[in-house]
N, C-alpha and C positions, 0 to 999 in steps of 0.2 A: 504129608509130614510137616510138623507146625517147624521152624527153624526160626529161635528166639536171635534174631540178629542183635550183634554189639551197635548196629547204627540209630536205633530206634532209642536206644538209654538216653537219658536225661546227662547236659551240661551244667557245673553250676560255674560260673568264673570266679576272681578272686573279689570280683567288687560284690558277688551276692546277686549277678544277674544268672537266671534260671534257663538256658534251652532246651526247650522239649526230647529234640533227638539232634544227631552229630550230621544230620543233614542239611548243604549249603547250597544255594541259588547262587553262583559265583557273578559277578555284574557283567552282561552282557550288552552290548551294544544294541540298538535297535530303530532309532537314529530317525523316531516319531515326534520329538516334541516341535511346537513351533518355530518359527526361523528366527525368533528371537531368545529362547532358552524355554520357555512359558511350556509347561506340563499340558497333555491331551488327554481328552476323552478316552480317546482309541488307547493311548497308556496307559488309562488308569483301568479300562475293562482289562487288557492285559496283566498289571499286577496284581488284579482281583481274580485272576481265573488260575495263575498260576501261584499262589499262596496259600496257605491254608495248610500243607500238608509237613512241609519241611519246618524245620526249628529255627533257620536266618534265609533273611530272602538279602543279599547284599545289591544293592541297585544298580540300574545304568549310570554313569558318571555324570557328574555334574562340575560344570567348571566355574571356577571361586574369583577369574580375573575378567575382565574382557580383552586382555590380552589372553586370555589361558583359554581360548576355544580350539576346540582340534578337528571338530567333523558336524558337519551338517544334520537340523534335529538332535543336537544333542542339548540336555539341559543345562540348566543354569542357575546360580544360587550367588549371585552375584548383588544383590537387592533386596531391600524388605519387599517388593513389591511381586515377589515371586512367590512371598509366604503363603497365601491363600491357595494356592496349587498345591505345593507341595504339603501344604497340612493333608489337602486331600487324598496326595498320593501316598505318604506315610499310612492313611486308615487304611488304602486300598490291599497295602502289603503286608498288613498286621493282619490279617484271617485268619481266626481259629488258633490267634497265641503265638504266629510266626511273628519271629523275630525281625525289626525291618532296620537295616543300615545303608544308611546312603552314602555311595562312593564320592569322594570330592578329588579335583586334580588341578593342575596347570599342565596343558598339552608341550608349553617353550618350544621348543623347534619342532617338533611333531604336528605343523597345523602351516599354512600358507597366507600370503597376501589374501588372494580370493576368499579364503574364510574369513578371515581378519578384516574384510572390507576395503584393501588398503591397505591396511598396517602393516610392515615386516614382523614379521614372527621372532622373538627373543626365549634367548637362552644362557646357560651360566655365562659359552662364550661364543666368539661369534664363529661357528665351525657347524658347518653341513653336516646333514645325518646321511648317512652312507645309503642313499636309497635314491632311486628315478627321480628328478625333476626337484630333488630335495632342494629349498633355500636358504643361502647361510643369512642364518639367524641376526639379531641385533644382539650384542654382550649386555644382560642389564647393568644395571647402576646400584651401588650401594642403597641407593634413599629407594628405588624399587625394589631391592628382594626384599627390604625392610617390611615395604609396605604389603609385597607380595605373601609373606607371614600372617600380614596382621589379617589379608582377605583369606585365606586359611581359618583364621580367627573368627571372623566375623561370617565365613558357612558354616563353621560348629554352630555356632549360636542361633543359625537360622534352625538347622537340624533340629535341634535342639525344640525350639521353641515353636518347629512342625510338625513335631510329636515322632521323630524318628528314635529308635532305641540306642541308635548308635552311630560311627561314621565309620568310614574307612581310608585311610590316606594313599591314596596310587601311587605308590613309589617305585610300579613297576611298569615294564612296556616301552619302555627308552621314553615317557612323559619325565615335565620339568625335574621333579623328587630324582627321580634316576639322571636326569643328564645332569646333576651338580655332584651325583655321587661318581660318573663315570669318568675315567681321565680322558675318553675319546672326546666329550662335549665338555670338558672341563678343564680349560686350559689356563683358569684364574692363579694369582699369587697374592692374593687379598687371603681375608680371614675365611673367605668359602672356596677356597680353594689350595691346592697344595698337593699334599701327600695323602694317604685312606683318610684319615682322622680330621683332614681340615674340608676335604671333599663331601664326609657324613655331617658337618656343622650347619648346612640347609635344612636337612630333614628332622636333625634333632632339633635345631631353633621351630622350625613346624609344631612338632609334635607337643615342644613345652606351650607354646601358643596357645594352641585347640586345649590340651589338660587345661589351662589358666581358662580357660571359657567354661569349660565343663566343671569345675571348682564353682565358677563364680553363679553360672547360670543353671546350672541341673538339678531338678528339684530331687531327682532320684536317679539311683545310680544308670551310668550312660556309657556304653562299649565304644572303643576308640581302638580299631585296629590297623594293622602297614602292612601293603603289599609290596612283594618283591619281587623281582626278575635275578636268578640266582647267577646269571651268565650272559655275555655279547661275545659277540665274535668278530667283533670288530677290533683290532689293533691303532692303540693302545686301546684295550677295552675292560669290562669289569671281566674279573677272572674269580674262580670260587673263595679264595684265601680272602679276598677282597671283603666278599659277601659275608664271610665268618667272621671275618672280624664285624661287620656290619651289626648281626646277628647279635654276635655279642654284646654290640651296646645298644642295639634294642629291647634285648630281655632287660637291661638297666633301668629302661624308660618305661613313665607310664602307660604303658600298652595292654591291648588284653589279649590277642590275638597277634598272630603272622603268617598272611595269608602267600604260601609261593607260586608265581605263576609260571606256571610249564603246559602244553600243551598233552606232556603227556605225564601221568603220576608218578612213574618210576621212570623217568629220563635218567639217562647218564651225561655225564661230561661231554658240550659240544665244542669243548678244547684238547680235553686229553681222550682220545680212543681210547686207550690202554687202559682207564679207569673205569670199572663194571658196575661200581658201586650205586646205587641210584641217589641223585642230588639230596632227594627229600630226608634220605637217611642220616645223611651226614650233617645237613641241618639240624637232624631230630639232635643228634649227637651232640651237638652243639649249645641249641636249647637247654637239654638236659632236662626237661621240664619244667622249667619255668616259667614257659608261656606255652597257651594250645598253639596247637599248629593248623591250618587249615591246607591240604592237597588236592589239585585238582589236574585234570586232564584226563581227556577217554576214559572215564569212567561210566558206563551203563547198565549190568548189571548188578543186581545185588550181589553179587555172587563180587564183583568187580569191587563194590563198595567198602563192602566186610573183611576185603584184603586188605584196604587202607588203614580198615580200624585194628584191624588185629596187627599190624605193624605197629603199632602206638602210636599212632598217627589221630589226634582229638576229632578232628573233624573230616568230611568228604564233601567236596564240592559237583556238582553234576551239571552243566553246561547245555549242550546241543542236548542231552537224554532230556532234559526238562524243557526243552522247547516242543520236543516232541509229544511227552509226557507229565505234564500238570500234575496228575494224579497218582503220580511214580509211586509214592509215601505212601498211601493212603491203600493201593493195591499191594502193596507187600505188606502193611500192617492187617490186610484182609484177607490174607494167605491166597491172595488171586492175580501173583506173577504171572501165570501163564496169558491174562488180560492185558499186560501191559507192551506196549507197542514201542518199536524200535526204528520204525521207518515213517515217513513222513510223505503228505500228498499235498500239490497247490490245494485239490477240495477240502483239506482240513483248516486252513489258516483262517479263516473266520473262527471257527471251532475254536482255536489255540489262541485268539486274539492277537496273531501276527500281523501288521499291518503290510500294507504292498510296501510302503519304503522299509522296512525292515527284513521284508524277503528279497528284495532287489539288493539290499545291501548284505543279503547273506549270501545270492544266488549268482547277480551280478558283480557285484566290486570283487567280492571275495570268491568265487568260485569254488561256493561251500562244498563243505565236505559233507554235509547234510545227506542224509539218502533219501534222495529223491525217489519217486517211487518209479522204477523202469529204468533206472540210470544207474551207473557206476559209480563205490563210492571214490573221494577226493582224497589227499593226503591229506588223514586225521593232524597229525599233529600241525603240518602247515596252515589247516583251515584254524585249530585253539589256538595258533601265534599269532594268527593276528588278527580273531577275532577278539583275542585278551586285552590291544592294545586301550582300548577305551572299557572292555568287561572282562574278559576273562578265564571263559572255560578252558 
């Protein structure tokens, strides 16, 4: 029986950019590039084997400072001289019309000395992330987030001029964008800090930044979208009301997207039990449609996907399913679901162009939730929190 899925319909945005289907690659960690930021071979077979099918392929993160590195092999877009890679890697991830957006961040306290080389790791203030071995941070400096802005700026422009379609700002994961919006790593009384409104003054001065590049530099029109973390549980932490007002003044800005990150699509409240309602709904409520919305977490089948979309929910992001499955899109556009695979074997990862550091860091650090073939699976949504913090599923 043929089933005309709503995820395979064409997006068009408000700038006049075209997505094929409401199918997203959410940015996944994978923790291959060089030890200096520099893009690999092994990466670019990877984003060439898994593109082609979906309408956004949104990338591994790439950090804008060299203070702002968070994890080992992660990229970097801190230099004209990283352009020649990542030109590469943009064609890698454009197959067959996929759309390619490259994630940009500042880790701030999310990242240590040992990465840093030496360096203390900085953040809005100087206050520990509630986690093992965590270091409290250095408090930046006016004339640094200043400038921390304008490297914001100056990775759109690289994006931009790598032939990427678009960018995406990580504002979620407890990275820097999040810890100026949170009061727990936010303990300023300057103009970036305060009350909701003077704690969201980081991410909007961001976002006016990168649009001012995209204005000045883009020859044709170029997607600029913010991810978010709807909820911490850490005291004083971001709480939903928070978030909504957040929301609200990002549908304000020029955005084209608002991607939520939750490990699972229909989470509820991990402050209030007594609330049933799922996060994304209430978001959506919010929005009102003025911007898409992008959902992700445990979603695998189609069947899983087309619940998203029939919520009014614009887009579906699929995470671990597309590590497994490259060809996800491409078998349900061929009405040959029954072909497509939900478990995963060490003998496939040549096949899926998983590198050994990116399965060490899926199998190892993380104690993925992945189904291994012969083994039990992990706790899904533990394994998407924090395999989101640098991508996202």
């Amino acid at each position: 029986m043929t089933v005309d899925y709503k995820f395979l319909q064409p997006y068009t945005f408000t700038n006049g950019v075209t997505v094929k289907n409401r199918v997203v690659i959410p940015p996944m960690t994978e923790a291959s590039a060089f030890e200096e930021g520099s893009v690999t071979s092994d990466e670019l077979r990877y984003f060439r084997l898994h593109s082609g099918g979906v309408g956004m392929f949104i990338s591994p993160v790439a950090n804008v400072s060299a203070s702002g590195k968070g994890f080992e092999g992660e990229l970097a877009i801190t230099d004209d001289r990283y352009l020649p890679g990542l030109t590469k890697m943009a064609h890698a991830m454009k197959q067959n019309g996929t759309k390619a957006i490259l994630q940009i961040f500042h880790a701030g306290r999310m990242s240590n000395s040992q990465v840093l080389r030496g360096e203390r790791p900085v953040s809005a203030s100087a206050v520990a992330a509630e986690r093992p071995h965590a270091e409290v941070p250095r408090e930046l400096t006016a004339t640094e987030i200043d400038q921390i802005i304008t490297d914001f700026g100056e990775a759109t422009r690289r994006a931009i001029q790598a032939g990427f379609d678009g960018i995406e700002l990580h504002g979620a994961n407890t990275y820097l964008l999040q810890q100026f919006f949170s009061p727990h790593s936010n303990r300023r009384t300057d103009q970036w800090g305060g009350d909701v409104n003077g704690r969201m003054s980081f991410a909007l001065a961001v976002i006016k930044r990168c649009h001012d590049v995209i204005a000045e530099y883009a020859q044709r029109p170029f997607i600029m979208g913010y991810r978010l973390s709807p909820e911490e549980i850490e005291t004083p932490g971001i709480r939903l009301a928070d978030t909504l007002q957040l929301v609200e003044a990002l549908c304000k800005q020029p955005v084209d997207y608002l991607h939520i990150s939750m490990g699972y699509a229909w989470r509820t409240s991990l402050n209030d039990n007594n609330d049933t309602e799922p996060l994304i709904l209430k978001i959506k409520r919010q929005v009102a449609g003025r911007l898409p919305l992008i959902a992700v977490g445990s979603v695998e089948k189609p069947a899983d996907a087309e619940k998203v979309i029939a919520a009014g929910i614009d887009f579906v992001a699929l995470g671990r399913e597309m590590l497994r499955e490259p060809k996800w899109v491409q078998k349900v556009m061929r009405h040959d679901e029954a072909a497509i695979r939900y478990t995963i074997s060490e003998q496939d990862l040549d096949e899926l162009g998983i590198t050994p550091a990116m399965w060490q860091f899926l199998t190892v650090r993380l104690k993925s939730a992945m189904h291994i073939s012969n083994q039990p699976d992990y706790d899904k949504d533990q394994f998407d929190h924090k395999l989101a913090p640098h991508e996202g599923a």
